[in-house]
C-alpha positions in Angstrom: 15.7 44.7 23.7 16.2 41.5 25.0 14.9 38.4 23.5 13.3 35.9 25.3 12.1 31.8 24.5 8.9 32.9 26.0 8.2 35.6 23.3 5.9 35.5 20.6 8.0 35.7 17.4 7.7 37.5 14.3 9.5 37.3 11.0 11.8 39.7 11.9 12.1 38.7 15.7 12.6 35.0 14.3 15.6 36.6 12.2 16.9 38.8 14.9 17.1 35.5 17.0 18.4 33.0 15.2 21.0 35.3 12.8 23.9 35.0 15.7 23.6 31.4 15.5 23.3 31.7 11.6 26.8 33.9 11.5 28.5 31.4 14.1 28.1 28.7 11.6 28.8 30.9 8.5 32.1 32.2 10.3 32.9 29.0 11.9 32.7 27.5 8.5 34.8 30.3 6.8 38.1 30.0 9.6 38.0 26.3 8.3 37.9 27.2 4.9 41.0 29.3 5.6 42.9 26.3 6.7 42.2 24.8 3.2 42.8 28.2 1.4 46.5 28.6 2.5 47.5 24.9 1.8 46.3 24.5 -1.6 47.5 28.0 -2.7 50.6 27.8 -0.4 51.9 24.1 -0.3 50.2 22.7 -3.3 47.2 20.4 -4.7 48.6 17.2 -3.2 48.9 19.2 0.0 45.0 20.2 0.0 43.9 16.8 -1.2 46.0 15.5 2.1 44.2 17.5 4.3 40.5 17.0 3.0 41.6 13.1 2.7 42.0 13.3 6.9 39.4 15.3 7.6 36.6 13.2 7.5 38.2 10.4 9.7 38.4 13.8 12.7 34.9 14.4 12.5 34.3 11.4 13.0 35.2 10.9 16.5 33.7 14.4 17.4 30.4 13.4 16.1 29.5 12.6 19.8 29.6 15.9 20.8 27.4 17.3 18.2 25.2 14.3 19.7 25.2 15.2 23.3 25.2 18.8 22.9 21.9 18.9 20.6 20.2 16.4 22.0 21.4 17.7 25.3 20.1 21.4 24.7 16.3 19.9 23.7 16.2 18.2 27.2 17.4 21.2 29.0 15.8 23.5 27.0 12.6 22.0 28.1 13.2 21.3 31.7 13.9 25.2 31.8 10.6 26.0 29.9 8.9 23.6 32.8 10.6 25.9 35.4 13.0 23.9 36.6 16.4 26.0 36.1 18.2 24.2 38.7 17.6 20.6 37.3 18.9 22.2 33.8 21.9 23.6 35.1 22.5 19.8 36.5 22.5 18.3 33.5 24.2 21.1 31.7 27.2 20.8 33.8 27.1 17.1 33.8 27.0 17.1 29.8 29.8 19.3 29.5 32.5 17.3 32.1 31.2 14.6 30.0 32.0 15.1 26.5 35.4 16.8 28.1 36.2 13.2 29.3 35.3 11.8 25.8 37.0 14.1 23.8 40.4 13.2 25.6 39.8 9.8 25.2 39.2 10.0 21.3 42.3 12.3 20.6 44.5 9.9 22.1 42.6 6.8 20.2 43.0 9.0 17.2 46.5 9.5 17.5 47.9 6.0 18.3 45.7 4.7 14.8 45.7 7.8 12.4 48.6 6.2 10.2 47.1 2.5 9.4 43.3 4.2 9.1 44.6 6.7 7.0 46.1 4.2 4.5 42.9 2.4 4.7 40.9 5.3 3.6 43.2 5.4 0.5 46.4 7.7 1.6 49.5 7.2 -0.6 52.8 7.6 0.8 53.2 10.7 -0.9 49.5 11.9 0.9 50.9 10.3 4.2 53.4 13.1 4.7 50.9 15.4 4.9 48.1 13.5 6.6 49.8 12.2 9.4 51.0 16.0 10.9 47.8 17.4 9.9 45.5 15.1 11.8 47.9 14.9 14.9 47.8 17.6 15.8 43.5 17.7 15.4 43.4 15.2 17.5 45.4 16.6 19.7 43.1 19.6 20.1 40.0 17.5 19.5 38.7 18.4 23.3 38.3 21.7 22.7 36.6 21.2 19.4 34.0 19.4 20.6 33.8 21.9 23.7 33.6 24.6 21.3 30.5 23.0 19.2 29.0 21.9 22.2 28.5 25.8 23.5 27.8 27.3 20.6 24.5 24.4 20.8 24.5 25.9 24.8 24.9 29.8 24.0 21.5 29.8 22.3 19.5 27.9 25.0 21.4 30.6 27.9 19.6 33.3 25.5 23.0 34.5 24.7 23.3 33.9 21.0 25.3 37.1 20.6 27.8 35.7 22.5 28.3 32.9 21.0 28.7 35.1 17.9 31.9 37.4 19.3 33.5 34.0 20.4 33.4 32.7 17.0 34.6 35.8 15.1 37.4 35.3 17.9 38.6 31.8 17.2 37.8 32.7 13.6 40.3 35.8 13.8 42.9 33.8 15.3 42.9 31.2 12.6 43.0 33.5 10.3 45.9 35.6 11.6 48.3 32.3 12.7 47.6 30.7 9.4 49.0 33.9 7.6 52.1 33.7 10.2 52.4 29.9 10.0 52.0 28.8 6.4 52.3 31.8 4.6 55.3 33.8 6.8 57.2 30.9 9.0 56.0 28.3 5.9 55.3 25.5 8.3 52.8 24.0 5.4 49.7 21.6 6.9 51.6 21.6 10.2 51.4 25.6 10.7 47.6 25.0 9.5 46.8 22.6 12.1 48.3 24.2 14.6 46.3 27.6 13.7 43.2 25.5 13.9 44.1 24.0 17.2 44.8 27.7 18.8 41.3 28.9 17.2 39.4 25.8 18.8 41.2 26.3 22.5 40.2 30.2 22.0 36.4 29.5 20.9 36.3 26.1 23.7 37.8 27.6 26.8 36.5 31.2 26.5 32.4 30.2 26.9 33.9 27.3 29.6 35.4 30.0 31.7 31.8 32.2 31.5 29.6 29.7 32.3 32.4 28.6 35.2 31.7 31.8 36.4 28.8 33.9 38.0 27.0 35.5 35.0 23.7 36.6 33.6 22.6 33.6 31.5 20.3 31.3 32.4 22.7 28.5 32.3 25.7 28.3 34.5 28.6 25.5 35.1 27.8 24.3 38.7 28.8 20.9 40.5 27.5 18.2 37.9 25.6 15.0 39.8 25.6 12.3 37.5 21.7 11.4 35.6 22.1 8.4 33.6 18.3 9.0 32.3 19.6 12.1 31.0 22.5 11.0 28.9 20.5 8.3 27.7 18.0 11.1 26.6 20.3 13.1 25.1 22.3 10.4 23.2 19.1 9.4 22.0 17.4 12.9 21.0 20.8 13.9 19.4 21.4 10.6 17.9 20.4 12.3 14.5 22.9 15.0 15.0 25.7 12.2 15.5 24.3 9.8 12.7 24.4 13.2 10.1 27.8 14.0 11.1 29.2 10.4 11.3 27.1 9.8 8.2 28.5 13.4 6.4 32.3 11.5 7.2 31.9 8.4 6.2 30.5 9.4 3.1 33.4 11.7 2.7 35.7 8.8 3.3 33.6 7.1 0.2 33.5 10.1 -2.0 37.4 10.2 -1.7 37.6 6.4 -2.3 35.5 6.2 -5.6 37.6 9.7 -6.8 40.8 8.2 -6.6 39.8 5.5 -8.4 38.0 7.8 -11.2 39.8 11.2 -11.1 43.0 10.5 -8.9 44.5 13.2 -6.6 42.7 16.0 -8.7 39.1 14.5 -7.7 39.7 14.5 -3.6 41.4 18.7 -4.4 37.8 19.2 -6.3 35.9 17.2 -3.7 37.5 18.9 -1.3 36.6 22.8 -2.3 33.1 21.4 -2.5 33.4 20.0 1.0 34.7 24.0 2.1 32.2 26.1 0.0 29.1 23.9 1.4 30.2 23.8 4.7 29.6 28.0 4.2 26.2 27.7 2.3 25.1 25.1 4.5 26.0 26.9 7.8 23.0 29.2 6.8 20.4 26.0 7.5 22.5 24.3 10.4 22.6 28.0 12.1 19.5 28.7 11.6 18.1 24.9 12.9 20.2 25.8 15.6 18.8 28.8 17.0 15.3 28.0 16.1 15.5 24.6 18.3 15.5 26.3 21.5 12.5 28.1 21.0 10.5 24.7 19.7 11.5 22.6 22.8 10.6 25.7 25.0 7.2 25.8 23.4 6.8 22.7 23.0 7.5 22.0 27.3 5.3 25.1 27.9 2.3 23.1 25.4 2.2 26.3 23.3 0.6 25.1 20.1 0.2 28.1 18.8 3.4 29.6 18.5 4.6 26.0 17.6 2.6 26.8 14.8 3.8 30.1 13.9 7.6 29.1 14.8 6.9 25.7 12.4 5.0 27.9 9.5 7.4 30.8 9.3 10.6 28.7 9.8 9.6 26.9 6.4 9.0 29.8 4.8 12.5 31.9 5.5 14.6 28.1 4.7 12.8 27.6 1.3 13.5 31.1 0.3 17.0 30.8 1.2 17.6 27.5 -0.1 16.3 29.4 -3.7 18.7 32.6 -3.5 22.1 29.9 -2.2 21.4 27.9 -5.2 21.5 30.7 -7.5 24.6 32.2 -5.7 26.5 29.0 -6.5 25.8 28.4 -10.0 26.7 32.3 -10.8 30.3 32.0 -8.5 31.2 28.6 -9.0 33.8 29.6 -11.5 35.1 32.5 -8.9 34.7 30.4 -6.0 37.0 27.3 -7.4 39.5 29.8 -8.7 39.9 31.2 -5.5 41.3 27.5 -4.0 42.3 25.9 -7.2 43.4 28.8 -9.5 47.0 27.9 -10.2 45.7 24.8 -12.1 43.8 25.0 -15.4 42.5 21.5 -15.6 41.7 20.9 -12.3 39.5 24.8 -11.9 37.0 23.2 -15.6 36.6 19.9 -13.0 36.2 21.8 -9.5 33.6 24.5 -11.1 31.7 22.0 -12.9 31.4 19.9 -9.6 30.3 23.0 -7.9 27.8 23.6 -10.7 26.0 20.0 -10.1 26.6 19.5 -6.6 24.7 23.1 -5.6 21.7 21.8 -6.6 21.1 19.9 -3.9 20.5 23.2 -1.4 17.5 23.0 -3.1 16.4 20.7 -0.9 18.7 20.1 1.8 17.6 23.6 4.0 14.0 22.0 4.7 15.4 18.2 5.8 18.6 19.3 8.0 15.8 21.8 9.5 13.3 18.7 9.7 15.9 16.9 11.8 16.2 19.5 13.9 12.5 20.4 14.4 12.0 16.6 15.3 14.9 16.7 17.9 13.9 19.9 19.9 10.3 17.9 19.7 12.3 14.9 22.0 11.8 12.7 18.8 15.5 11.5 18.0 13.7 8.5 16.3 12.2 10.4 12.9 15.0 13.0 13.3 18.0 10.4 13.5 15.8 8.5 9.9 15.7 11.5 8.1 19.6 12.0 8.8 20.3 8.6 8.2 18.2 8.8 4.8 19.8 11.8 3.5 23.2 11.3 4.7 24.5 7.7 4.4 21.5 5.3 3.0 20.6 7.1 -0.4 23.9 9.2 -0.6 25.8 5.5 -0.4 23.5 4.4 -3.1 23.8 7.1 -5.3 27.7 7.1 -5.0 28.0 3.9 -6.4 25.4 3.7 -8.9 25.2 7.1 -10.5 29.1 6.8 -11.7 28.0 4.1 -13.6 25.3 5.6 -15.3 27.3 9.5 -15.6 30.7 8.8 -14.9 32.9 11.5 -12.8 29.6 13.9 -12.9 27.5 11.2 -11.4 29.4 12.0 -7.8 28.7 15.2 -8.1 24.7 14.5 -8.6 24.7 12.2 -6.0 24.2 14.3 -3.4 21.4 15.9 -5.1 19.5 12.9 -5.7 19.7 11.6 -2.3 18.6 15.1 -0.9 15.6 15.0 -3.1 14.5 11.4 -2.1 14.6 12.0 1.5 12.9 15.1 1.4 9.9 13.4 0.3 10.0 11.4 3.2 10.5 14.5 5.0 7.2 15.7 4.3 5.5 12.4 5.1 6.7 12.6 8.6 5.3 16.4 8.8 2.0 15.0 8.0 1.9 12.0 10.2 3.2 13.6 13.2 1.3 17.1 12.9 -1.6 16.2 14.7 0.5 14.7 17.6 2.6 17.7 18.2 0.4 20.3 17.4 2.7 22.1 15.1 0.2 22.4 11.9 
């Protein structure tokens, strides 16, 4: 049976809704893995600490996306739950040539400065030989990336979450399959990895731009955009938490790498860097989940249902803190397993990675309920308390705690960082449930 934003939702209708999104993120997050997989056991350590080294500075530039699309998806989300389906496609459509635009206009910025920012961020020349083919060729397919992100935000609104789901698995199959061939069979090292992830990102961006191109049975459908400033503006501003995490999540990468290289050297950025991979897994679980939930706040919240506000607000607290429980036990029992798995071949440098993965799990403990409090506070059309509890968990407390808790614990203190600063914000987290509850309804 079908399920629809107007429903009334029950644990296991909640589920039912929101798993697709939860297994886009989860398999999304697993064909990047892959990438990181194949270089480290394949090419080598210096290799994989290359690659996680230029990451960050990527995801940077395709933070806007993550902006437009989120913030983008509340606005039309609700214009749709106000019966305006026309207006919705509008914007829709405009939103998506938009960030098309963008994207090409950041891959080629991105490729004419890649080799003096990567120095800055702390790339020897041994690291540059790596770095500068790697990110490249990102760049290069940086349009597609951020097309792909932006409908997987889309598929949910379009009550098509399944769909989203078989375009994942997809672009996660092809990455998969052409790094084997690349790295592994033609041994094209982080060159044949790029390029894998490239093919996977034009798979899972053009596919879902060629269905909503076309006449289908979504609610949402590509049609001629007309230009709404006011909506942009909306957007960028509702999303602006979305954005701020993910600029926030890279620039603190940039900083994690910088104070490792100082403390650990190359081996720090490898371990960094299978923490980076095995999060971006366990915490797919909370950004799927926030993802497929939001639609059903903003449509509830447009339609002035408090009561399934209520029930959406109660029971979506209730599913993340149980989770966030069971991922932090899953991590301290595998993180031996997990870091053998990337960092095997290297005795020393496995004792660092699974002790880092030991310290730095903690912090699921609290991160499901604040990366789900930005969220809730987006699909409400409040970017302002959504984009401060990003900012607070992501770059202002994190920053701190990278620089001070080395000081006080040495190498392990950048591993607790994270945890600290996840457990400061979430106490403002709950202050802004209790001041804004009453406005919104939704306690």
């Amino acid at each position: 049976m079908n399920i629809q934003l107007s429903d009334h939702f029950t644990y296991c209708k909640l589920l039912r809704f929101t798993i697709p999104s939860i297994a886009m993120m989860i398999i999304t997050s697993i064909y990047g893995v892959v990438d990181g997989l194949f270089v480290s056991n394949v090419v080598g350590a210096e290799a994989f600490a290359a690659v996680n080294l230029i990451m960050p500075f990527a995801m940077i530039f395709a933070s806007i996306s993550f902006m437009l699309s989120t913030g983008g998806s509340a606005l039309v989300g609700k214009i749709i739950g106000e019966g305006n389906v026309e207006k919705g496609n509008q914007i829709f459509s405009m939103l998506v040539y938009l960030i098309i635009g963008i994207g090409i206009i950041f891959g080629i910025f991105g490729i004419v400065f890649l080799e003096p920012i990567a120095i800055m961020i702390g790339a020897t020349e041994e690291l540059l030989q790596y770095s500068i083919p790697y990110g490249t060729i990102l760049f290069i397919s940086l349009p597609f990336f951020m097309l792909q992100t932006t409908f997987q935000v889309f598929f949910v609104v379009a009550e098509k979450p399944h769909m989203g789901l078989i375009i994942s698995i997809a672009a996660g199959l092809t990455n998969v399959f052409l790094d084997f061939l690349f790295i592994y069979f033609f041994r094209w090292g982080v060159t044949g990895a790029a390029a894998a992830t490239a093919m996977s990102e034009i798979v899972g961006g053009m596919i879902p731009f060629i269905y909503f191109l076309r006449k289908n049975t979504s609610t949402l459908r590509l049609v001629r955009p007309k230009w709404n400033g006011k909506a942009v503006i909306k957007s960028a501003t509702n999303g602006a938490s979305e954005m701020l995490t993910n600029l926030s999540m890279s620039l603190v990468s940039v900083l994690y790498n910088f104070q490792l290289i100082k403390i650990a050297g190359a081996d720090g950025v490898a371990a960094y860097g299978v923490i980076m991979y095995v999060t971006f897994i366990f915490s797919g679980i909370f950004i799927g989940y926030s993802i497929g939930s939001a639609p059903l706040i903003s449509f509830n919240y447009g339609a002035r249902n408090s009561q399934e506000l209520k029930n959406l607000f109660k029971k979506s607290l209730i599913l993340i803190g149980l989770a966030s429980l069971v991922l932090v036990l899953i991590a301290e029992f595998l993180a031996t397993p997990l870091a053998r798995i990337f960092v095997g071949y290297d005795l020393e440098l496995l004792i660092i990675t699974s002790r880092a993965l030991k310290l730095f799990s903690l912090s699921f403990l609290f991160s499901g309920i604040n990366m789900f409090a930005s969220s809730f506070f987006t699909a409400l059309s409040n970017g302002f308390v959504s984009a401060l509890i990003s900012i607070l968990r992501t770059l202002v407390f994190q920053v701190i705690m990278i620089f001070l808790l080395p000081l006080l614990f040495g190498l392990d203190g950048i591993w607790l960082a994270v945890v600290i600063a996840e457990l400061l914000t979430l106490f403002f987290t709950v202050f802004a449930f209790l001041v804004t509850k009453r406005y919104y309804r939704f306690m």
